[in-house]
C-alpha positions in Angstrom: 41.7 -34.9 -57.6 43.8 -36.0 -60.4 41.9 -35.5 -63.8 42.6 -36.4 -67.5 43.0 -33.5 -69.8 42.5 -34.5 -73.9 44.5 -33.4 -77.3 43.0 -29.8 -76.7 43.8 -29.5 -72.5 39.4 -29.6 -71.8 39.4 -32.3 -69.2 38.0 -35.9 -70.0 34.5 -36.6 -68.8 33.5 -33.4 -67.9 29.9 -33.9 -67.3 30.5 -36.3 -64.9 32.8 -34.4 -63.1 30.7 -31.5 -63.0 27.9 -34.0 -61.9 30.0 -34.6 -58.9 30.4 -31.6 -58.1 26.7 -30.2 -58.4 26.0 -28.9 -54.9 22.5 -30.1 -55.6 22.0 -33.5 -55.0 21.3 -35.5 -58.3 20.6 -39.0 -59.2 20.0 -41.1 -62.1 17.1 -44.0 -61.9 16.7 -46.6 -64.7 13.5 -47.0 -66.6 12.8 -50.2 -63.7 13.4 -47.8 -60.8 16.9 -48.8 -59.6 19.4 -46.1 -59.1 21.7 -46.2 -60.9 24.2 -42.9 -60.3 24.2 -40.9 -57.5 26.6 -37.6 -56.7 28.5 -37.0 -53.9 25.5 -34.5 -52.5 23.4 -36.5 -53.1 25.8 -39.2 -50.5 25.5 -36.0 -48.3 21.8 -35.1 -48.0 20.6 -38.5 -47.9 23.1 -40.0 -45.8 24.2 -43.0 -47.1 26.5 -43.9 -49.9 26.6 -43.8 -53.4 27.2 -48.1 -53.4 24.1 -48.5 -50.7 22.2 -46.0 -52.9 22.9 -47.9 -55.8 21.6 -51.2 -54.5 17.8 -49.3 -53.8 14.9 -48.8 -56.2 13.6 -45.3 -55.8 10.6 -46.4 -53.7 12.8 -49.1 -51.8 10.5 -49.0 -48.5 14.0 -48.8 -46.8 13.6 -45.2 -47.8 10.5 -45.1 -45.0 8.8 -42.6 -47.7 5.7 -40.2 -46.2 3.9 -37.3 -47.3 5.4 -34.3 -44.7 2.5 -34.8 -42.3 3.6 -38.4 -42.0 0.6 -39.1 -43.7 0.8 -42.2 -46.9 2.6 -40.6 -50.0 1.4 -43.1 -53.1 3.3 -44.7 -55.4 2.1 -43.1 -58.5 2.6 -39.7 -56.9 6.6 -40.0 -56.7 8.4 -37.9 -59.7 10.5 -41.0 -61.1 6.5 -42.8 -61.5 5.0 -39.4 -62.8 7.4 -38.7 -65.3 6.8 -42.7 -66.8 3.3 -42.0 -67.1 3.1 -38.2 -68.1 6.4 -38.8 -70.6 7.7 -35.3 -69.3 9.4 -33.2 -66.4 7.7 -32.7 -63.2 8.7 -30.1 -60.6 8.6 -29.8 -56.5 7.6 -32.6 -55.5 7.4 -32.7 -52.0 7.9 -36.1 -49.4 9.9 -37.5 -46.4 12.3 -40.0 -45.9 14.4 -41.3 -43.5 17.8 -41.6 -43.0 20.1 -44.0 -41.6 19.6 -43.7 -37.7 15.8 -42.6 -37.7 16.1 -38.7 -38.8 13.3 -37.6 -40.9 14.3 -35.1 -43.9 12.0 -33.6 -45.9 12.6 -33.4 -49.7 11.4 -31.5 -52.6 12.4 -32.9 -56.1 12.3 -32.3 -59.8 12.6 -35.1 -62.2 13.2 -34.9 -66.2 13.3 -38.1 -68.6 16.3 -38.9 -70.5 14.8 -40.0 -74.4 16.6 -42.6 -76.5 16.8 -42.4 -80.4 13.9 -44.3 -80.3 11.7 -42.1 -78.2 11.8 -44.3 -75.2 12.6 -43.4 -71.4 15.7 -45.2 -70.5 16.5 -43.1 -67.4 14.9 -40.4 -64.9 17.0 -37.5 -63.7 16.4 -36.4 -60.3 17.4 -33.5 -58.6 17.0 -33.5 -54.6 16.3 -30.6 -52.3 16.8 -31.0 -48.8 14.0 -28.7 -47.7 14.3 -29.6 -43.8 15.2 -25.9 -42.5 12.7 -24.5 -45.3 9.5 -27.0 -43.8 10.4 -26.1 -39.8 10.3 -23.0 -40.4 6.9 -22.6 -42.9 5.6 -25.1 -40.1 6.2 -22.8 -37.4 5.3 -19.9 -39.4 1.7 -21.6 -39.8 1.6 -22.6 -36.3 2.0 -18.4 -35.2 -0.7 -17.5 -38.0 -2.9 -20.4 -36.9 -2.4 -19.0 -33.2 -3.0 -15.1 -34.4 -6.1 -16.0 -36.6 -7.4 -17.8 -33.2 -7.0 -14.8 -31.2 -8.1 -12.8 -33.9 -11.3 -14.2 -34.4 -12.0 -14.9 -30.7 -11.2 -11.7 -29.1 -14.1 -9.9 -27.4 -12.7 -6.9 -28.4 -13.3 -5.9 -32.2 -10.0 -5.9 -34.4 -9.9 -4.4 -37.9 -6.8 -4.4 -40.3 -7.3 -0.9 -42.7 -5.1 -0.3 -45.4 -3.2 3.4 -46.0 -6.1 4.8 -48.2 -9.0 3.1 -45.4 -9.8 0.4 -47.0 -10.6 -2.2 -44.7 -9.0 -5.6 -45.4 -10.1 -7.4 -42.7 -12.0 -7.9 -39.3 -12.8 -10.3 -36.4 -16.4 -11.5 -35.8 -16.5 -8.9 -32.2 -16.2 -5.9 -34.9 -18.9 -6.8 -37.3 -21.1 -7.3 -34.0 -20.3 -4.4 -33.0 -20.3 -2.0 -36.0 -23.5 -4.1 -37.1 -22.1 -5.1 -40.4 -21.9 -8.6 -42.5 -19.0 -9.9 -43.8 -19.7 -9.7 -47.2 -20.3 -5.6 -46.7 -16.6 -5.1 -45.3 -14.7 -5.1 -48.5 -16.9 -2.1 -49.5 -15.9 -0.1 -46.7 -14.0 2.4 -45.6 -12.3 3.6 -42.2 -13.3 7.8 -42.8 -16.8 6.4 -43.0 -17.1 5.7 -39.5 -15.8 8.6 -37.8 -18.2 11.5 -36.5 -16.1 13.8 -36.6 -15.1 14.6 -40.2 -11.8 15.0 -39.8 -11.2 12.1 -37.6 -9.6 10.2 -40.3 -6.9 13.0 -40.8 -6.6 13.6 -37.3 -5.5 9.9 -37.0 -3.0 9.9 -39.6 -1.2 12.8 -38.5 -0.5 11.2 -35.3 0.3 7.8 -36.2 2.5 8.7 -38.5 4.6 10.9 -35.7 4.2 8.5 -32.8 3.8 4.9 -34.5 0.8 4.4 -32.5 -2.1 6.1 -31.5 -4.4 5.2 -28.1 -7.5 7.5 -27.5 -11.1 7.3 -27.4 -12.8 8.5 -30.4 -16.6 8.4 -31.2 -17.8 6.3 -34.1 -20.8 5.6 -36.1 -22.7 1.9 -36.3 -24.1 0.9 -39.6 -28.1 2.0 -38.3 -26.1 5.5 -37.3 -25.9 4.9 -33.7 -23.2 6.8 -31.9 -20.4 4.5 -29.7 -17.7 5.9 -27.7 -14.5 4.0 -28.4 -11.0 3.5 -26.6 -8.9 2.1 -29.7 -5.4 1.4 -29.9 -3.8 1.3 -33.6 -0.2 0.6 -34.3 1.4 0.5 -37.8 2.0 -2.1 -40.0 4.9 -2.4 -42.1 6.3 -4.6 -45.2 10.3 -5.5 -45.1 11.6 -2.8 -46.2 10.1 -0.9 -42.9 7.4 1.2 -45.2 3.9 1.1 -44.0 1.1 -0.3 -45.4 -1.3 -0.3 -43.6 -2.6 -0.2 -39.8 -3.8 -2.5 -37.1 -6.4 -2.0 -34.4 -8.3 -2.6 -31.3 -11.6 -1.0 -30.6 -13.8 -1.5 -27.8 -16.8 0.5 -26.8 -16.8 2.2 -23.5 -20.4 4.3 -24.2 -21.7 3.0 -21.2 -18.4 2.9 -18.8 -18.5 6.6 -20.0 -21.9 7.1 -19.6 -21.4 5.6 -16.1 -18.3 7.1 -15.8 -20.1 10.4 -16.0 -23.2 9.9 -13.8 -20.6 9.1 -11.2 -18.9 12.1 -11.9 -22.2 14.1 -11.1 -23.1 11.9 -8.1 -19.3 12.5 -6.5 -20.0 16.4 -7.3 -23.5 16.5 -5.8 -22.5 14.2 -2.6 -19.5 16.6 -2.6 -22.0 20.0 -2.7 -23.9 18.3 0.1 -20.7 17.2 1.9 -19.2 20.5 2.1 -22.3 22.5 2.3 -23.7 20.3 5.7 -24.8 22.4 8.5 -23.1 19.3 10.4 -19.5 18.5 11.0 -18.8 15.4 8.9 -15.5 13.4 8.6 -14.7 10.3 6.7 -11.5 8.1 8.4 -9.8 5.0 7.0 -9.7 1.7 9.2 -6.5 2.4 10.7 -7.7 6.0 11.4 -5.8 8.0 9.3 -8.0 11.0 7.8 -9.6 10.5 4.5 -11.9 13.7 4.1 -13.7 16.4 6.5 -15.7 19.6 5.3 -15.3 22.7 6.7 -18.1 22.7 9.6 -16.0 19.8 11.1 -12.4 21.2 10.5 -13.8 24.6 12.5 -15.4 22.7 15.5 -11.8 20.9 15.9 -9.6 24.2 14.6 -7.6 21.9 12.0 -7.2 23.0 8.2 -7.4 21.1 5.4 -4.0 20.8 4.7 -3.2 19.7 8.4 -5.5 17.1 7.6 -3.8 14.5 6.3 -1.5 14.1 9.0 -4.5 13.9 11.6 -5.3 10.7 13.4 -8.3 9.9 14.5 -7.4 9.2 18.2 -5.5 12.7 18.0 -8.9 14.0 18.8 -10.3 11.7 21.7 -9.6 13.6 25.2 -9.4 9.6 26.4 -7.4 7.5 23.6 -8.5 4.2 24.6 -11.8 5.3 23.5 -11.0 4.8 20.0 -10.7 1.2 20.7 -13.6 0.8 22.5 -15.4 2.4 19.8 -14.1 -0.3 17.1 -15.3 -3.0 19.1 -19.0 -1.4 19.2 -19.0 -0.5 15.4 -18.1 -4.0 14.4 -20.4 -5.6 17.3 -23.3 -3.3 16.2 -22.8 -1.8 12.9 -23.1 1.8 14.2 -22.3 3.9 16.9 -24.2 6.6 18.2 -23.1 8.6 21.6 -21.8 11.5 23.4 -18.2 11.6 23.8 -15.1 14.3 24.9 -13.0 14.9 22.1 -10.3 17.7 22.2 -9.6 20.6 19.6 -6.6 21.5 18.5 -6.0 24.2 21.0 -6.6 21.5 23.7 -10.1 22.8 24.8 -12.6 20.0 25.5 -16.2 19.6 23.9 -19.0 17.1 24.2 -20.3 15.7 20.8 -22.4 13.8 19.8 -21.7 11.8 17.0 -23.6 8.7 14.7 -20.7 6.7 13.1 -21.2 4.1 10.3 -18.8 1.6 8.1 -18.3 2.3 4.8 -18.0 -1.1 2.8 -16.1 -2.0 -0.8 -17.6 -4.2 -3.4 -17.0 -7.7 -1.3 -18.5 -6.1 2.0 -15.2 -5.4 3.8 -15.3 -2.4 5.9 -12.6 0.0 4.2 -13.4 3.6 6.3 -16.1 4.7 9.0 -18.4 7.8 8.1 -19.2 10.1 10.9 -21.9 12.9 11.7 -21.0 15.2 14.7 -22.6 17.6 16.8 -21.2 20.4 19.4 -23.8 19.5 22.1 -21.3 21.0 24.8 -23.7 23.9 25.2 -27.0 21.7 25.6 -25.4 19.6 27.7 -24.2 22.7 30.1 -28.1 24.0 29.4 -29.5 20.2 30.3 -26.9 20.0 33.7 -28.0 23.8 34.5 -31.6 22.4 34.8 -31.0 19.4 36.2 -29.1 21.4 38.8 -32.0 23.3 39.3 -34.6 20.5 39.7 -32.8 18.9 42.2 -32.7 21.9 44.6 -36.1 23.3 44.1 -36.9 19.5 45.6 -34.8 20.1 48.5 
């Protein structure tokens, strides 16, 4: 670019070199709203030039103008008719256009009157943003709060959001149901509050700060004093500079799955105690007849210990394998089975039981194992034959 220099080597026109070479784009509208100087940005961000600019009013509907929504942006609230009417500069004001070919950009612009000696506005200076990049990414920055608020407030579990010294800045409707608080009472609270143990709160910060995270179950206090048992999972929050601020977390009370958790505890111990201490031989067996459990009156009637257990099948102890499918057809025909039948010990040796067999069912009602009671009737039997024996000849 070749450019004039005066007597004293500054460059003629200056200014509107400089203008032209403002990466902001800038234009110049007359008092009647036609543009009247445009820069070469301002060719660039709107996309058409300087000569097609020139033959536009600011609010030429060529220019498509909306609000960013696409919503109706009015005429009085564009900067060239704002600065007419308030006599003074006006700042970020935001709308869309379009550009040659159907792309929408969005635009935020400041405008500033030029005065004559009189006092009169005899042109508007406008500079343009293109804030295009700026309004995807705010919009999709919304659209991920809009979705976390959502989630927030609808979770069933109860979220809380405590700052470093336990203030509590914020919760989800599921928490204040829980803890039996109101909204207005949260900002008065604090997180060492709820915690029975008194130095839960410490306990917590000691390991968050070392792991990031902390998952337990902890007990808590509601607002009427009641005690819960809580599994909560907490995780650090941090600002940009990766120090943290504050903490994140997810409570949910598991009083009763504990409470059931340890009634179910006792009734496994107690059928255990009964199971082990049976003055009968009992032995649980999975569908496909692989050994789940025996006590010890069965494992010494078939000479077996419990670690050779596992490995036992069920038709390892028939004297006559095909029994055992004989006796799955019955079960599932009858729901039981109740006879006298050979099995065989380890040692080979061959004994009559009897035995009373019955499914075991999960949740849905499939059978998932087969419980069994057995008996070493080989002596009654021998005592019952003996007799018989006896009988029969005494007759003869």
């Amino acid at each position: 670019m070749m450019v004039d220099a005066d007597e004293h080597g500054m460059p003629q026109d200056l200014g509107g070199h400089l203008f032209d070479l403002s990466p902001v784009a800038i234009m110049v509208v007359d008092r009647n709203g036609r543009i009247v100087m445009a820069n070469a940005e301002a060719e660039r961000t709107l996309g058409i030039t300087r000569e097609e600019m020139m033959r536009r009013t600011y609010d030429d509907p060529a220019w498509h103008i909306t609000g960013y929504e696409g919503d109706r942006f009015h005429d009085e609230a564009l900067p060239v008719q704002q600065v007419l009417q308030k006599r003074e500069a006006v700042y970020g004001i935001e709308y869309a256009v379009e550009k040659p070919g159907g792309e929408r950009i969005y635009l935020s612009v400041n405008a500033a009157p030029v005065w004559t000696d009189e006092g009169e506005i005899s042109h508007i200076v406008c500079m343009v943003r293109d804030v295009t990049a700026q309004h995807v990414a705010d919009a999709a920055l919304l659209e991920r709060e809009q979705r976390f608020r959502a989630l927030f407030e609808q979770s069933l579990d109860a979220i809380w959001i405590v700052a470093l010294d336990g203030t509590i800045l914020e919760v989800n409707q599921a928490w204040l149901d829980m803890f039996g608080f109101r909204r207005e009472e949260v900002g008065s609270l604090n997180a060492a509050d709820f915690y029975v143990d008194p130095d839960g709160r410490r306990q917590f910060l000691e390991s968050i700060a070392s792991q990031g995270f902390v998952r337990d179950v902890v007990r808590f206090r509601r607002k009427d004093g009641t005690v819960l048992d809580c599994e909560r999972r907490e995780v650090s929050l941090r600002d940009k500079t990766g120090a943290v601020v504050g903490f994140q977390g997810v409570v949910r009370d598991v009083t009763e799955q504990k409470r059931l958790a340890q009634a179910l505890q006792e009734s496994e111990e107690h059928y255990r105690t009964v199971f082990e201490q049976s003055m009968d031989a009992l032995y649980v067996v999975d569908v496909e007849g692989r050994s789940i459990r025996a006590n010890k009156r069965w494992l010494d009637m078939f000479g077996y210990t419990s670690e050779e257990l596992p490995f036992l099948s069920a038709a390892d102890v028939y004297v006559d394998p095909a029994e055992r499918s004989d006796f799955l057809q019955r079960v599932s025909r009858d729901g039981y089975v109740e006879d006298d039948v050979l099995f065989k010990r380890k040692d080979g040796t061959v004994f009559t039981c009897h035995r009373l067999v019955v499914p075991l069912r999960n949740s849905t009602g499939a059978v998932v194992a087969f419980h069994g009671v057995f008996r070493d009737v080989t002596e009654q039997r021998r005592l019952v034959e003996g007799l018989r024996d006896r009988e029969e000849k005494y007759r003869s």
